[in-house]
N, C-alpha and C positions, 0 to 999 in steps of 0.2 A: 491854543487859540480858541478852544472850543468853550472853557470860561468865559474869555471875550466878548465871541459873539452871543452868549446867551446873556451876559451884564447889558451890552448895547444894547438887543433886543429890550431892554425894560426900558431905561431911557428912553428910544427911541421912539418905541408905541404913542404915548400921547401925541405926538406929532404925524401919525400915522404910515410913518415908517418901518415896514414889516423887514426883519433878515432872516436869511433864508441859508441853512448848513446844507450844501451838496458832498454828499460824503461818499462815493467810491472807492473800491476796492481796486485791486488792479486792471487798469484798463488795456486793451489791446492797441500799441500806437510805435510811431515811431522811436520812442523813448526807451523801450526795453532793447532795439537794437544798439542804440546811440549810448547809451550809461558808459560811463568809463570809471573804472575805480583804480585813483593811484597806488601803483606798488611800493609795500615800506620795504622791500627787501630785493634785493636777487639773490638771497639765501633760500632756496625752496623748504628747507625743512625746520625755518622761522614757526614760529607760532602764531604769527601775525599772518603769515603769508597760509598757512593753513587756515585760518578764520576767515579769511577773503575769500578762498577758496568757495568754503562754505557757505556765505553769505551770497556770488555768486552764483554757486548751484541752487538756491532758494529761490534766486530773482528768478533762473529759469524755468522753476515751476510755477512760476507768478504767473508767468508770462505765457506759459503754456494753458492758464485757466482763465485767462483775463477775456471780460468780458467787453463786446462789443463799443464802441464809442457813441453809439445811436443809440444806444439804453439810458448812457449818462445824458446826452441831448436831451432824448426824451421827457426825463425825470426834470430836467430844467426848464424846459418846458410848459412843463405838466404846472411846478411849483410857482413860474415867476407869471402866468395865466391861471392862476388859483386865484378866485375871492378870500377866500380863508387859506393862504399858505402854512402848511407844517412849519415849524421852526428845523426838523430836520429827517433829510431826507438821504437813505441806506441804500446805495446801488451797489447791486451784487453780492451774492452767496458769501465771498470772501469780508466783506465786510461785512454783512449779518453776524456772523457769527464771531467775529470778531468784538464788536459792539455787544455782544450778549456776552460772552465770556467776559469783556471788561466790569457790564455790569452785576453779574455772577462771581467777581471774584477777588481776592486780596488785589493788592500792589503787588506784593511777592510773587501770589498765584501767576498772575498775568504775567508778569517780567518771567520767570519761568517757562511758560507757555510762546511768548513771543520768541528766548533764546531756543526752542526746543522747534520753533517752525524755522530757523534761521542754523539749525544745525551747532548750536555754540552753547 
């Protein structure tokens, strides 16, 4: 998506249509209660069912470092009462550095990096 909105973005400007990427990391919400992930197995010792495992135990670190929902407000805020709006805008630790690694590093790099934060 994030092609998209920066293609729009050029089109759109001469008409004075500014877009605007809110970009968030994990936020603190009723969502990390609510997730459900379907089971491929009631074989526990699947390999599928071990990779959910995993990718579950991730979310709950997510989740444990997710930051406030009135940060992200804010940043929206802040962005869509800007004269000069950023095209995009980085809420939370977790996504900083996420965004810095992607722009620091292969395809490979980062796919390595994201299964290595997901336990896989």
């Amino acid at each position: 998506m994030e092609g998209l909105s920066e293609s729009i973005q050029y089109e759109l400007e001469p008409f004075g249509i500014k877009i605007i990427l809110i970009e968030p990391g994990a936020v603190g919400s009723n969502f990390w209660r609510n997730i459900k992930i379907a089971k491929s197995s009631s074989n526990t010792n699947s390999p599928y069912t071990q990779l959910e495992n995993k990718i579950l135990k991730a979310f709950k670190e997510m989740e444990q470092n997710a930051i406030n929902p009135s940060e992200v407000a804010k940043t929206i805020l802040d962005a869509v009462t800007s004269d000069n709006p950023q095209l995009r805008y980085i809420v939370g630790d977790d996504a900083a550095k996420i965004m810095e690694a992607r722009k620091n590093m292969s395809d490979g790099e980062f796919g390595n990096l994201i299964k290595k934060q997901f336990g896989i």
